[in-house]
N, C-alpha and C positions, 0 to 999 in steps of 0.2 A: 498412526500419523498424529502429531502434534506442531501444532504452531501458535505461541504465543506472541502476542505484540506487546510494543513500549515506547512509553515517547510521546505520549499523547500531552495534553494539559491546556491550561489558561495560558493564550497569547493574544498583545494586541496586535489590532490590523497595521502591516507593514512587517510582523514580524515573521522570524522564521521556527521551524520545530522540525527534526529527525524523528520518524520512524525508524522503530525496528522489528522486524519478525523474527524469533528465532524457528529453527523448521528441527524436526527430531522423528525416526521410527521409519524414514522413507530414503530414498538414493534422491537428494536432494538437487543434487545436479543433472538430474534427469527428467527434471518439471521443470514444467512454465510455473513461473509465478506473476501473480497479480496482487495491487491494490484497490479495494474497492471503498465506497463510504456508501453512509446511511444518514441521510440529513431527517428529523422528527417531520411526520408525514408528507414521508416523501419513499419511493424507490431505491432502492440500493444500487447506485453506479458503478460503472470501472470508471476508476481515474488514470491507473495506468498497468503495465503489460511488458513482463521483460522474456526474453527468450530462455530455454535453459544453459545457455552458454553466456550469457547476458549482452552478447552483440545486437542481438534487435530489443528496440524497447516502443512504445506506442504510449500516445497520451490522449485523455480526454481533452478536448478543445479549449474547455475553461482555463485549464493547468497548464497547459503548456507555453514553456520560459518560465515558469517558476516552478513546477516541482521538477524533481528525478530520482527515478528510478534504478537502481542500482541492487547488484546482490555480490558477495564474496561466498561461491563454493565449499571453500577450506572451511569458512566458520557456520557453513548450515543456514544463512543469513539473508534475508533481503531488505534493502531499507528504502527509507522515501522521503527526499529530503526536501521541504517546504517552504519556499521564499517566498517574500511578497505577499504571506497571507492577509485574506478579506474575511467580512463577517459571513461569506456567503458560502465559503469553506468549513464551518463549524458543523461537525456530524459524527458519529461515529465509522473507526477506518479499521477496515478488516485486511486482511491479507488471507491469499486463495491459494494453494499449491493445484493443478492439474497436468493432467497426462501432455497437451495438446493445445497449441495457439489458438486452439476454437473450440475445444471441448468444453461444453457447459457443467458438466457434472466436477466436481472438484470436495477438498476437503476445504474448512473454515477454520481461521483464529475466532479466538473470543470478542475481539475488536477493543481496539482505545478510545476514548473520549478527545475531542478535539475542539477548543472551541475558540472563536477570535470572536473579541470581543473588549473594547475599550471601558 
């Protein structure tokens, strides 16, 4: 299992940035995938949660109306596309392939840097 992310960088607050995962080694369409972040001392969150067919998606409270969640099958892919970002969004963002809408065990990308900041 392989999943790398991209799309991270320096944005000011207001602006937007695309995630992307790419996913490789697994039946891709057959996981749930998630976005998670990791703000400096602090817990690593879900931000958001797409089904493997990507008809249901779920968001953390904070994000929700400005990001989404999205993935395309065909290209092995899930993305996360960020509006409206705040400085309070600045973290590192992973992406999670697992079995199961609850299963806590999963595999990890490396994570991108993300930071909003004027």
């Amino acid at each position: 299992v392989q999943l790398v992310e991209s799309g991270g960088g320096l944005v000011r607050p207001g602006g937007s940035l695309r995630l992307s995962c790419a996913a490789s080694g697994f039946t891709f369409s057959s996981y749930v995938m998630s976005w998670y972040r990791q703000a400096p001392g602090k817990e690593r969150e879900l931000v958001a949660i797409i089904s493997n067919g990507g008809g249901i998606t779920q968001y953390e409270d904070s994000v929700k109306g400005r990001f989404t969640i999205s993935r395309d099958n065909a290209k092995n892919t899930v993305y996360l596309q960020m509006n409206s970002l705040k400085p309070e969004d600045t973290a590192v963002y992973y992406c999670k392939a697992q079995m199961g809408w609850s299963t806590r065990e999963g595999s990890w990308g490396q994570g991108t840097q993300v930071t909003v900041s004027s």
